[in-house]
RODO-2510 file (C-alpha; in nm, 4 decimals, decimal comma):
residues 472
     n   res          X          Y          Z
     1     x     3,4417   -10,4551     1,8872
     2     x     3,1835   -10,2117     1,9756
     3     x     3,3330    -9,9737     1,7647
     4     x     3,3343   -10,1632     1,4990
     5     x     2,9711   -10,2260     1,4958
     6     x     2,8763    -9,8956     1,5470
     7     x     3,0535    -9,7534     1,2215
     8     x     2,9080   -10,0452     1,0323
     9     x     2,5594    -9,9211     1,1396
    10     x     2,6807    -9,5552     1,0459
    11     x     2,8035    -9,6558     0,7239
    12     x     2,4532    -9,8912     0,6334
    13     x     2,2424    -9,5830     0,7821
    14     x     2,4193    -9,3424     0,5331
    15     x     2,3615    -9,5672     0,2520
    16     x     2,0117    -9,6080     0,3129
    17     x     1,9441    -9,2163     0,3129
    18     x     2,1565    -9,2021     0,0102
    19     x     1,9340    -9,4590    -0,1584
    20     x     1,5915    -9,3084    -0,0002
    21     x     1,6914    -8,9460    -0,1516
    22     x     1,7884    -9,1004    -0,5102
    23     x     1,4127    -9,2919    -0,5035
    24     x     1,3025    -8,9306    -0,3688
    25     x     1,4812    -8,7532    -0,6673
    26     x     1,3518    -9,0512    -0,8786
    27     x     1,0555    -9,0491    -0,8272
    28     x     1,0318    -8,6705    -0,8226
    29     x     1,1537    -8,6553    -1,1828
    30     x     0,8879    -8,9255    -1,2643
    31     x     0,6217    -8,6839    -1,1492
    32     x     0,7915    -8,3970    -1,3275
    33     x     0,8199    -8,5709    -1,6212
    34     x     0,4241    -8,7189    -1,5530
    35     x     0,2842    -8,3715    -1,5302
    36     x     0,4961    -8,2479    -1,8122
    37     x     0,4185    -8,5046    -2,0796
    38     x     0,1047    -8,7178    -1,9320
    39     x    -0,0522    -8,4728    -1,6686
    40     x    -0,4334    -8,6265    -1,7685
    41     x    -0,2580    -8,8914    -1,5611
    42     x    -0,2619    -8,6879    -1,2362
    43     x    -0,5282    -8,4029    -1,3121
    44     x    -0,8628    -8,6024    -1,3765
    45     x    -1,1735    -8,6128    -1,2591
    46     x    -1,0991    -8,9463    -1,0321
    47     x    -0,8387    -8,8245    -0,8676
    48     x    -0,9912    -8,4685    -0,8033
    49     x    -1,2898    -8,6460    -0,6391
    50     x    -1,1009    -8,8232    -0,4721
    51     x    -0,8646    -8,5157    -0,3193
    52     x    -1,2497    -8,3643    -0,2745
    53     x    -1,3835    -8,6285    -0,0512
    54     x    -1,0495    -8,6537     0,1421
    55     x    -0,7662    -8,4002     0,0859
    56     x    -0,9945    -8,0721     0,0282
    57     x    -1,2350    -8,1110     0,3346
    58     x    -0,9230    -8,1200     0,6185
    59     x    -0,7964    -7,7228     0,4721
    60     x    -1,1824    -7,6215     0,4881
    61     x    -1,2875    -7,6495     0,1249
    62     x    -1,5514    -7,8629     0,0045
    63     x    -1,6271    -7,8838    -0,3866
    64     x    -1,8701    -8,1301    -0,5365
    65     x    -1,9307    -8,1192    -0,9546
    66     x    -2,1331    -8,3664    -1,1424
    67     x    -1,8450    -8,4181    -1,3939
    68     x    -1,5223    -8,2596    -1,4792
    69     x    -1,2895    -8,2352    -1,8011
    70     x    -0,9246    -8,1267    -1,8168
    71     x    -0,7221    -8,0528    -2,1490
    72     x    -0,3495    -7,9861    -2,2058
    73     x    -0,2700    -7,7838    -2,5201
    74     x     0,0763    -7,7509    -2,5806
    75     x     0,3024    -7,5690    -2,8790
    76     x     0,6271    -7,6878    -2,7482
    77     x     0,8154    -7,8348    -2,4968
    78     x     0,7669    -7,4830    -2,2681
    79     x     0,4785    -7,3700    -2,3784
    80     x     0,1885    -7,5642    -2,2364
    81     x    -0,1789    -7,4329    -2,1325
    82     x    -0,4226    -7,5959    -1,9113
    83     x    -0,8169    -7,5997    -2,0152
    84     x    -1,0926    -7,7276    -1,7066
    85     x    -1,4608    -7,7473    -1,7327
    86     x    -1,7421    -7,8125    -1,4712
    87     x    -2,0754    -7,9060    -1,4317
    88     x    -2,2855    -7,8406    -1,1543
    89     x    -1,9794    -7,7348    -0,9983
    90     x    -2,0439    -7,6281    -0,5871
    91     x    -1,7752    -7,4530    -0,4093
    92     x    -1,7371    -7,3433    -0,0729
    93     x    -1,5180    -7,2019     0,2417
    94     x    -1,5804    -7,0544     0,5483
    95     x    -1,5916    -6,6887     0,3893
    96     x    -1,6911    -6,8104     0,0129
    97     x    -1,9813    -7,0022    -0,2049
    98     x    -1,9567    -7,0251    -0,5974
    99     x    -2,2124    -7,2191    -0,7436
   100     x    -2,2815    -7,2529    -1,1312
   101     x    -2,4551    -7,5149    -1,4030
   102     x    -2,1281    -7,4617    -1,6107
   103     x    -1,8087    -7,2835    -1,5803
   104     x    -1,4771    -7,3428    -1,7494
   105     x    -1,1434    -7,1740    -1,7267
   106     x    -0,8011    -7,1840    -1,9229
   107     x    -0,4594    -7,0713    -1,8958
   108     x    -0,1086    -7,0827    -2,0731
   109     x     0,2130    -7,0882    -1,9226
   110     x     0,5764    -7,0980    -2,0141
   111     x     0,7554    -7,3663    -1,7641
   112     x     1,1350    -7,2475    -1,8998
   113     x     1,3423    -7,2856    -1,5790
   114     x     1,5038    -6,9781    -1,6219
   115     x     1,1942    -6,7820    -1,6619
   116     x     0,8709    -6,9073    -1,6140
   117     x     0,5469    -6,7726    -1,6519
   118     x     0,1658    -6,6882    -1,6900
   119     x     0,0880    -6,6364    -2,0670
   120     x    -0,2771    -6,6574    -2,1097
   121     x    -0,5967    -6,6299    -1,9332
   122     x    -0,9007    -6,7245    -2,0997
   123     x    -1,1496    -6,8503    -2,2176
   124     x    -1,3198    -6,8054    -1,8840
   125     x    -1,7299    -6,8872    -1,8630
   126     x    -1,9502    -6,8775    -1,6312
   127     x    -2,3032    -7,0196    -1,6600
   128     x    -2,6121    -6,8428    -1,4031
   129     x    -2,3899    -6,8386    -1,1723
   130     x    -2,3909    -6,7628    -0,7986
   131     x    -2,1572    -6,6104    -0,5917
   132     x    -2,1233    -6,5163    -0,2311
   133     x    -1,8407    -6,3645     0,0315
   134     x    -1,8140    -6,2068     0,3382
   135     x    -1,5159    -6,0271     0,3567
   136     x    -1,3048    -5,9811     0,7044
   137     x    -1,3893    -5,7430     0,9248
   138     x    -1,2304    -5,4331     0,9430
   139     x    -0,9264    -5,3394     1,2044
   140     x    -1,0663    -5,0001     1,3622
   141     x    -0,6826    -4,9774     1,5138
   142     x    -0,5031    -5,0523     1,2092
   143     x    -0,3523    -4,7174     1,0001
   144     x    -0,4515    -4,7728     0,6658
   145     x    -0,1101    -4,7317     0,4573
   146     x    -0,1342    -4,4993     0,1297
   147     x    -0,1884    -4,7055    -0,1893
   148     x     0,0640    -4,8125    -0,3973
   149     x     0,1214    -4,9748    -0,7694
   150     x     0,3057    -5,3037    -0,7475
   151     x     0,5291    -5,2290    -1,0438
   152     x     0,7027    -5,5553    -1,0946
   153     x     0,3449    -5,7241    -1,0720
   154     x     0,1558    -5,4686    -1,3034
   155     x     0,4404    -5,5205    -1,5620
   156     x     0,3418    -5,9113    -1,5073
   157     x     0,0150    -5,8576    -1,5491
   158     x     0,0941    -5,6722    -1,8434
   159     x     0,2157    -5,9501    -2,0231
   160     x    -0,0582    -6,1768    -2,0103
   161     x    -0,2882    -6,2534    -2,2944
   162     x    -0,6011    -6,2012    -2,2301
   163     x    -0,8887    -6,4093    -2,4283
   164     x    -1,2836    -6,4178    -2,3947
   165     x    -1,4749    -6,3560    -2,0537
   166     x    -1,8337    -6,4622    -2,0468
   167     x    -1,9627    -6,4402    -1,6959
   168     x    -2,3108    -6,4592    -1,6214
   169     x    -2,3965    -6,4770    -1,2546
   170     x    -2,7671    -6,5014    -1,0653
   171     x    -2,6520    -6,3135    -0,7985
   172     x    -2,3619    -6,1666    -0,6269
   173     x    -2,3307    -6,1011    -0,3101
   174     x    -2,0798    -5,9489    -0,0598
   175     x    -2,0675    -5,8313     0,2755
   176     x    -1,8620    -5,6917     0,4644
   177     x    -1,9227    -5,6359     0,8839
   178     x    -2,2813    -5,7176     0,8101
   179     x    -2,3458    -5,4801     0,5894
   180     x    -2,4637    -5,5932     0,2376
   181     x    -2,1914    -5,3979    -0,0204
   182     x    -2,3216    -5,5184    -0,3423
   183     x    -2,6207    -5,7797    -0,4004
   184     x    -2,7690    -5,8055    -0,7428
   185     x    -2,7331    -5,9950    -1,0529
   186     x    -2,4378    -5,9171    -1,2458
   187     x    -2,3163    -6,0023    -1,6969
   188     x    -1,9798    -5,9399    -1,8044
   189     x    -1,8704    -5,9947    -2,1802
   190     x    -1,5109    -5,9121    -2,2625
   191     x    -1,4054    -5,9966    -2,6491
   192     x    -1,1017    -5,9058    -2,9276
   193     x    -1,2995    -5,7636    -3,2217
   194     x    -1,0461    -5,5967    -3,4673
   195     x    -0,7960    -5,5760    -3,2365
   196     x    -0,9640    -5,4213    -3,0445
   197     x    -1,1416    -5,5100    -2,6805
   198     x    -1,5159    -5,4650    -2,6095
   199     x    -1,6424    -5,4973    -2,3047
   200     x    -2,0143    -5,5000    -2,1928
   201     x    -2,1178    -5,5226    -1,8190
   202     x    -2,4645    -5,4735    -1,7326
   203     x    -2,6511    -5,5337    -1,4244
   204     x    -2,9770    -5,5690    -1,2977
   205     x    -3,0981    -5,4246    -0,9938
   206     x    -2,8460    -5,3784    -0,7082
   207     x    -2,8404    -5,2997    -0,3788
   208     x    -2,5612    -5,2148    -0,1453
   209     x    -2,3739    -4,9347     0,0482
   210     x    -2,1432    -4,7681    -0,2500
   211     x    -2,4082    -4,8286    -0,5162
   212     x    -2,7700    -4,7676    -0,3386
   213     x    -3,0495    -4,9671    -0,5553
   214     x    -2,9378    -4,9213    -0,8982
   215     x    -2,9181    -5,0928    -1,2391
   216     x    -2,5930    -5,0378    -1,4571
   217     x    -2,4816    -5,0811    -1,8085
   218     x    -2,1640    -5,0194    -1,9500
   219     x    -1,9473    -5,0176    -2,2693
   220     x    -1,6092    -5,0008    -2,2736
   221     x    -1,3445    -5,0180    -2,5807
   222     x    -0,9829    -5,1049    -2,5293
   223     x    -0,7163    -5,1544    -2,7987
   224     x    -0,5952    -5,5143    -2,7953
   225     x    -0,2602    -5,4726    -2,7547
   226     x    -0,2867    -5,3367    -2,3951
   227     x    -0,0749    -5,5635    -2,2415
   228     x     0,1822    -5,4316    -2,4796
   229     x     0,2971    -5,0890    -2,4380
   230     x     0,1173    -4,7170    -2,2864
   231     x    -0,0383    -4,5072    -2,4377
   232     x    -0,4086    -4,6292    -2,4775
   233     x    -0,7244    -4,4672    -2,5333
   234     x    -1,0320    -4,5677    -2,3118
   235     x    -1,3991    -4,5030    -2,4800
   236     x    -1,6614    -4,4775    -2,2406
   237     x    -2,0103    -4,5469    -2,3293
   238     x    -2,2188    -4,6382    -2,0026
   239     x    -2,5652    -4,6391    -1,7824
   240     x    -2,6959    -4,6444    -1,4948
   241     x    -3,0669    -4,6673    -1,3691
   242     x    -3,0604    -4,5837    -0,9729
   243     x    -3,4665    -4,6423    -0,8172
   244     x    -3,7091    -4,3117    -0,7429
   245     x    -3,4069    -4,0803    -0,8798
   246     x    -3,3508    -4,1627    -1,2530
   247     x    -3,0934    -4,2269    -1,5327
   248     x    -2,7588    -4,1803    -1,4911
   249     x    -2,5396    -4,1655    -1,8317
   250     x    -2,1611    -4,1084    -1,8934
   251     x    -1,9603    -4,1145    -2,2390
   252     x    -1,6639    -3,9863    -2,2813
   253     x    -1,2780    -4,0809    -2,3857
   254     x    -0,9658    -4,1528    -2,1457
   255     x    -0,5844    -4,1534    -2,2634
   256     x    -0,3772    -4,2854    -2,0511
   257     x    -0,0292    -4,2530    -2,1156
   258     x     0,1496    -4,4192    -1,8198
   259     x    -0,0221    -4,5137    -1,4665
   260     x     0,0410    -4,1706    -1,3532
   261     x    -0,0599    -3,9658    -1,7174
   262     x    -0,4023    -3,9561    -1,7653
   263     x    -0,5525    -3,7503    -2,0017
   264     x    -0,9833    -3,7459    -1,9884
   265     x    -1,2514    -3,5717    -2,1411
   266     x    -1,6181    -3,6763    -1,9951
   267     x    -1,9712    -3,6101    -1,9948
   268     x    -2,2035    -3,6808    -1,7429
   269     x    -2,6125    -3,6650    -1,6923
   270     x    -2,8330    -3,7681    -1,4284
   271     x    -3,2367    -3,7420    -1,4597
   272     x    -3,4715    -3,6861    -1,6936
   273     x    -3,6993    -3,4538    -1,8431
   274     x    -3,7035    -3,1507    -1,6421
   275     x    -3,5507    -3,2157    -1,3218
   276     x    -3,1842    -3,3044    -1,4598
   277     x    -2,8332    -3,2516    -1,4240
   278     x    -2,5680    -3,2418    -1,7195
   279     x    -2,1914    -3,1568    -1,6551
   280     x    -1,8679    -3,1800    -1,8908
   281     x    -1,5587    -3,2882    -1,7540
   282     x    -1,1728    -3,2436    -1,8826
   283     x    -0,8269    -3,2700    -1,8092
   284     x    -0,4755    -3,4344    -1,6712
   285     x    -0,3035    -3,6459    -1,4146
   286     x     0,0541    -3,6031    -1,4687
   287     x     0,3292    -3,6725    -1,2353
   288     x     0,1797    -3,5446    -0,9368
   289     x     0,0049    -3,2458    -1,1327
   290     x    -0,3497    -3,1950    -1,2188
   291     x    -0,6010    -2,9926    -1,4103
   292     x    -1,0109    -3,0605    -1,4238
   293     x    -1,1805    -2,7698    -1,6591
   294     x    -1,6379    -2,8475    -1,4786
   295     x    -1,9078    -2,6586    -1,6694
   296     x    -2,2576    -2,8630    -1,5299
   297     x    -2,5816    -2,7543    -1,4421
   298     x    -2,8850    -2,8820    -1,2295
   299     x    -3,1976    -2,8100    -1,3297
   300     x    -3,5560    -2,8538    -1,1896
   301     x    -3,4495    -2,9880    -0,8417
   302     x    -3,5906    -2,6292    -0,6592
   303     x    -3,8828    -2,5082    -0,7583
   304     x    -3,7444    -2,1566    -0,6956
   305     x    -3,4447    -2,2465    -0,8535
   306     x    -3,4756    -2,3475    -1,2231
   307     x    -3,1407    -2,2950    -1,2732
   308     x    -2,8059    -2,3531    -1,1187
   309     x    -2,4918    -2,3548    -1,2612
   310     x    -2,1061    -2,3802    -1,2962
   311     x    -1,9162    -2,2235    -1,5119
   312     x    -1,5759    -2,1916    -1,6364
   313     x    -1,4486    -2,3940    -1,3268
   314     x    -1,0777    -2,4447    -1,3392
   315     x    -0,9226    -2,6791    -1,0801
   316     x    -0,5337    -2,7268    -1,1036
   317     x    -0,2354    -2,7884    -0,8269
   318     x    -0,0383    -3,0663    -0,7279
   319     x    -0,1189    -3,3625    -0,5588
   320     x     0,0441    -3,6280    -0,3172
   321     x    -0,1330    -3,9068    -0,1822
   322     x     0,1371    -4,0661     0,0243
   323     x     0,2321    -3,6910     0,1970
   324     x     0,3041    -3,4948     0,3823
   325     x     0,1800    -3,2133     0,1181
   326     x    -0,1754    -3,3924    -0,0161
   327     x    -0,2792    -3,0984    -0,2288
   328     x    -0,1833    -2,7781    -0,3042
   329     x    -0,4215    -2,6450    -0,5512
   330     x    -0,5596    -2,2696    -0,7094
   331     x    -0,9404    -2,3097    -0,8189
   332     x    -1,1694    -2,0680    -0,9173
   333     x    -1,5062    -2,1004    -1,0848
   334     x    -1,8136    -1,9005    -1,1616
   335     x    -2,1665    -2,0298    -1,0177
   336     x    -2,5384    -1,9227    -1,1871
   337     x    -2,7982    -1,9106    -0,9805
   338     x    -3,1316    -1,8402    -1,1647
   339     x    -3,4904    -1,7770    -0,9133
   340     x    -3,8123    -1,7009    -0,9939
   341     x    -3,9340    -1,3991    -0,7973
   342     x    -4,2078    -1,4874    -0,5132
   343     x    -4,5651    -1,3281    -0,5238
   344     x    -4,4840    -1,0508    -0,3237
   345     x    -4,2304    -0,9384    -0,5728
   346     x    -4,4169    -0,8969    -0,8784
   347     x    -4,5684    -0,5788    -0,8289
   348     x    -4,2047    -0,4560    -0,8479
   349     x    -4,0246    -0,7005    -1,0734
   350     x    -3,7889    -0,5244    -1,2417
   351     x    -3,6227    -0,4096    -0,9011
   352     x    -3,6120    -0,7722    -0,7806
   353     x    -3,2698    -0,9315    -0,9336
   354     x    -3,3420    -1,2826    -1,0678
   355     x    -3,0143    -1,4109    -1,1862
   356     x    -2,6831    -1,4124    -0,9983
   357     x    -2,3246    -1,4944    -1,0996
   358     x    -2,0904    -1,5909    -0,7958
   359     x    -1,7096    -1,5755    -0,8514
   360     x    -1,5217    -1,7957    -0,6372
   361     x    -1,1190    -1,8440    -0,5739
   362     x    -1,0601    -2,1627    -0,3492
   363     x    -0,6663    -2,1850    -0,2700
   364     x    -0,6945    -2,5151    -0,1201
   365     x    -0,3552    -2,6873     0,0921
   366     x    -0,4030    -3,0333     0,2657
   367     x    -0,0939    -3,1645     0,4730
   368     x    -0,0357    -3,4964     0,6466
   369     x     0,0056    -3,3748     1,0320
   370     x     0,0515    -3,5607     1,3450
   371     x    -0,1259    -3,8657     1,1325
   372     x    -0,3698    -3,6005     1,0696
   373     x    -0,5087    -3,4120     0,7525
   374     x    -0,4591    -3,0778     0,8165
   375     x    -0,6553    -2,7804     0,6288
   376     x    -0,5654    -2,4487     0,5071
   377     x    -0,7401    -2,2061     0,2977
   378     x    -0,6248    -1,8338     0,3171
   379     x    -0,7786    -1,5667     0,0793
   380     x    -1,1229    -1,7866    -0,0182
   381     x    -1,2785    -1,5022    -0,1995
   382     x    -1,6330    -1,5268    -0,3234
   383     x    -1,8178    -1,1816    -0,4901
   384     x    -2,1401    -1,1437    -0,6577
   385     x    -2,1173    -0,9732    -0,9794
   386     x    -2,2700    -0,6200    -0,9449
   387     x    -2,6171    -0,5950    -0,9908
   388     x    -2,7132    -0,2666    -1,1739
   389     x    -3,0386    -0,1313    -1,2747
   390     x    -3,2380     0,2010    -1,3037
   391     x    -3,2859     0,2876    -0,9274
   392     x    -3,0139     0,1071    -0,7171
   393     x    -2,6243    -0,0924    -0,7774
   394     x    -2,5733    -0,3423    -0,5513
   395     x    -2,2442    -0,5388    -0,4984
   396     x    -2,1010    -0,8086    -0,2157
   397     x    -1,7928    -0,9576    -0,1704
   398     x    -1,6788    -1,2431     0,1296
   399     x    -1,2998    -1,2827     0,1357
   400     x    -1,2367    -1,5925     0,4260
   401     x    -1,0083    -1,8031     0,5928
   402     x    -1,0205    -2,1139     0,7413
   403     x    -0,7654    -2,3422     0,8832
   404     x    -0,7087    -2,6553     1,1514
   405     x    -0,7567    -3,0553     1,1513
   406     x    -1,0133    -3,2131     0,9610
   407     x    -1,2445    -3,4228     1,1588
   408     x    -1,5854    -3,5054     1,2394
   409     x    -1,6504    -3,2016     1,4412
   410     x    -1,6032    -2,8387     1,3339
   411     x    -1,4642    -2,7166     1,6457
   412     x    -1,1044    -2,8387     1,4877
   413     x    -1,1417    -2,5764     1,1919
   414     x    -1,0773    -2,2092     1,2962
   415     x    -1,2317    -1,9499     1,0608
   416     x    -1,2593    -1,5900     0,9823
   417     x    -1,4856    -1,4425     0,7132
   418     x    -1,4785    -1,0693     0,6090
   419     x    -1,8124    -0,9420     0,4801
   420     x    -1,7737    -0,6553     0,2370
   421     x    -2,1036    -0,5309     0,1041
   422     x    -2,3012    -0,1537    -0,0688
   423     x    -2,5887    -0,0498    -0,2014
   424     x    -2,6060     0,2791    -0,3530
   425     x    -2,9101     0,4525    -0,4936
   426     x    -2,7903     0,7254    -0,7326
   427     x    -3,0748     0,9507    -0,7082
   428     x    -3,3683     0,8860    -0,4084
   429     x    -3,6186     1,0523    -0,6110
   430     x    -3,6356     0,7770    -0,9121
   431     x    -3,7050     0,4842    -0,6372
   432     x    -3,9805     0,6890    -0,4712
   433     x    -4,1432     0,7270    -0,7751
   434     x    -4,0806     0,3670    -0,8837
   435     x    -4,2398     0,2486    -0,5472
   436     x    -4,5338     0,5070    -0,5129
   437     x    -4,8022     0,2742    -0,7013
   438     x    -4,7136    -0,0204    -0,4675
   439     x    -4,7839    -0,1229    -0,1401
   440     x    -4,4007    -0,0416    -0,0203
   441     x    -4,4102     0,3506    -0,1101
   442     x    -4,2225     0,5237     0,0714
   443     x    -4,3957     0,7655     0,3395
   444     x    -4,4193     1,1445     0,4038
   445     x    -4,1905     1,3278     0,4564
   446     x    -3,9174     1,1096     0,3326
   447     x    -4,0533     1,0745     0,0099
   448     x    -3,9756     1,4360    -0,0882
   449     x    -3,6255     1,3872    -0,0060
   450     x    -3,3672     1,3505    -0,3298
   451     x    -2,9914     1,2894    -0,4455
   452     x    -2,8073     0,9681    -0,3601
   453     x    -2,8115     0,7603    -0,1099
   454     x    -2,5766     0,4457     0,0318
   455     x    -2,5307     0,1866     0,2507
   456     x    -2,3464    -0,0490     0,3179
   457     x    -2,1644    -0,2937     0,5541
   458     x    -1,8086    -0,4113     0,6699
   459     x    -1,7468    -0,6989     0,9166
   460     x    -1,6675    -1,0148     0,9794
   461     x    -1,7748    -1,3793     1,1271
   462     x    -1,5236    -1,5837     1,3644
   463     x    -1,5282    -1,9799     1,3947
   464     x    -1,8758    -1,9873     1,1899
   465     x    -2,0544    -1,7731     1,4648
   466     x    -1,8498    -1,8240     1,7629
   467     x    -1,8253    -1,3709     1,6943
   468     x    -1,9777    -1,1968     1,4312
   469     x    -1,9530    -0,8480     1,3833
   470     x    -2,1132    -0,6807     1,1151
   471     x    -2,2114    -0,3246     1,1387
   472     x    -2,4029    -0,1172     0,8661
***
């Protein structure tokens, strides 16, 4: 009998979870179908204050908005978008704060069950708005892992149409370990003119650790169909204004072919009137080669030095960020130095050099070691080009080597540095003469000696000091 009972309850039990799971399933296709044909049903502004006053609040997030507005544009039975709009919206977590008068966002997405998607972002508007976040603080003990494209994301990302961003904001504000990286007020247009993109970003002033107190504007031109297939070309037409140093300006083009081909040619100033530097940039990223052709110049900044250049510099070699070989790269590159001889000198100008080309080779190798970059340079050559004139020739040459762990000290680098200079004066006579009017001539009874003379010395300089030995 007690049997009997008990599989009756069994048997009513099962029925009763069969019946709860088919209202479950019922009621779960209502909702489907709810947010699929009516969703102004579920997403309204009634029910979001309501999920702000007492849903929101218990996972940290409280939002208050004097009114809000929801459309749902749709083209088919998959293709649907969503369209929101706010005013006076205030938003806030324990790490975040947007505020703004008016802000509005839209989207598309394709809800095919067999592949559904993001299709659109955009319009998106912000109104004066303010933003603030402190970011987490940094792990001193964790290893910070090599970056990485997310490939199947990028090509998602890819895909997306993109519409109009207008975002004006107040003030921005981030920080990070409390330490203020950007603070300032920030507008960002992005729109599709002619198929192609335009966007204009200008700031005013900002302070904050990567950008000191500055004021940027920038122009940027992208084709429209970006999300669409590589290659694209990048124009670059931007500003800067950074406080007690001066303008900065860049313009230039970029190509980029694929996310590891990129092709660039760039020019760059910084200051104004006489106390400014210019410098032209070129060359590749391809496949873990590169090539960067630098002519520049900075003028004005030494009063001694009005000019100081680089020429012809040719950087090339291979490159792995992830290791264990980092770089392995051949550079060489020509540097102008132009002084103005001190008062002393002027008696005897013409002896006094005033302009001095450097030639440099930098074989550069960086390896990942022991979770440690490791340096080597062998054969760092650097040679002044010989000075000639009518009383002396002078030439100097440094050939060096350096090698160890990069780090915060210099004891971990281990050096050695050949010095390889000679001055020769063809005939002893001419400089006497030359110097005889001046307060250097040379005294009796050397100054009736004649035919050449030279000098000159050979040695070398270990660990930046640690030994030097240089005998003339």
């Amino acid at each position: 009998m007690l049997f009997k009972h008990l599989f009756k309850f069994a048997g009513y039990t099962i029925i009763f979870f069969i019946e709860l799971a088919s209202v479950l399933l019922i009621a779960a296709a209502a909702l489907f179908l709810i947010l699929l044909y009516r969703p102004e049903w579920i997403v309204n502004e009634s029910n979001l204050r309501f999920a702000s006053a007492y849903v929101l609040p218990r996972v940290g997030v409280q939002l208050e908005f004097k009114s809000f507005k929801a459309d749902f544009p749709s083209t088919s039975i998959y293709d649907r978008g969503l369209a929101v709009t706010f005013e006076n919206i205030r938003l806030r977590t324990s790490s975040m704060t947007f505020i703004a008068p008016n802000a509005g966002a839209a989207a598309a997405f394709n809800i095919h069950p067999s592949h559904p998607a993001l299709t659109m972002i955009g319009p998106l508007v912000v109104e004066e708005g303010i933003f603030a976040m402190t970011l987490a603080p940094k792990d001193p003990y964790e290893e910070e892992k090599p970056f990485e494209w997310d490939q199947e994301l990028l090509t998602k990302i890819r895909a997306i149409k993109w519409e109009m961003i207008s975002a004006n904001f107040k003030e921005i504000n981030i920080e990070q370990d409390k330490v203020t990286l950007l603070k300032g007020p920030m507008n960002l247009q992005v729109y599709n003119d002619k198929r192609n993109w335009k966007i204009a970003y200008e700031s005013g002033d900002l302070l904050g650790t990567p950008v000191m107190k500055s004021n940027l504007k920038l122009d940027i031109r992208l084709p429209a169909d970006i999300a669409a297939s590589f290659p694209f070309d990048i124009k670059l037409d931007g500003g800067a204004s950074i406080r007690e140093q001066g303008p900065v300006g860049l313009d230039g083009t970029m190509t980029v072919n694929s996310l590891d081909d990129l092709r660039y040619k760039l020019n760059g100033s910084f200051g104004e009137g006489k106390k400014r530097v210019v410098a032209k940039v070129s060359g590749f990223f391809d496949k873990g080669r590169f090539l960067s052709q630098i002519d520049g110049s900075a003028d004005g900044f030494v009063a001694q030095l009005p000019e100081l250049a680089v020429r012809r510099c040719r950087l090339e070699g291979r490159y792995n960020f992830a290791g264990p070989e980092i770089l392995n790269s051949n550079n060489n590159c020509e540097i102008v130095i132009e002084r103005i001889p001190l008062p002393e000198e002027l008696a005897f100008a013409d002896l006094s050099p005033t302009k001095f080309t450097i030639k440099v080779h930098l074989p550069l190798k960086l390896t990942q070691q022991n979770k440690q970059t490791y340096l080597d340079a062998k054969n760092v050559r650097a040679s002044i080009a010989p000075i000639s004139n009518d009383v002396y020739r002078l030439k100097a040459s440094v050939i060096g080597n350096f090698e160890g762990y990069l780090s915060a000290s210099t004891d971990t680098i281990k050096s050695e540095v050949k010095v390889d200079s000679e001055i020769e004066i063809p005939e002893f006579a001419n400089l006497v003469k030359r110097l005889e009017p001046t307060a250097y001539a040379i005294p009796a009874p050397l100054h009736t000696l004649k035919g050449r003379v030279a000098c000159g010395t050979q040695g070398k300089i270990v660990n930046l000091g640690e030994q030097t030995d240089i005998p003339l």
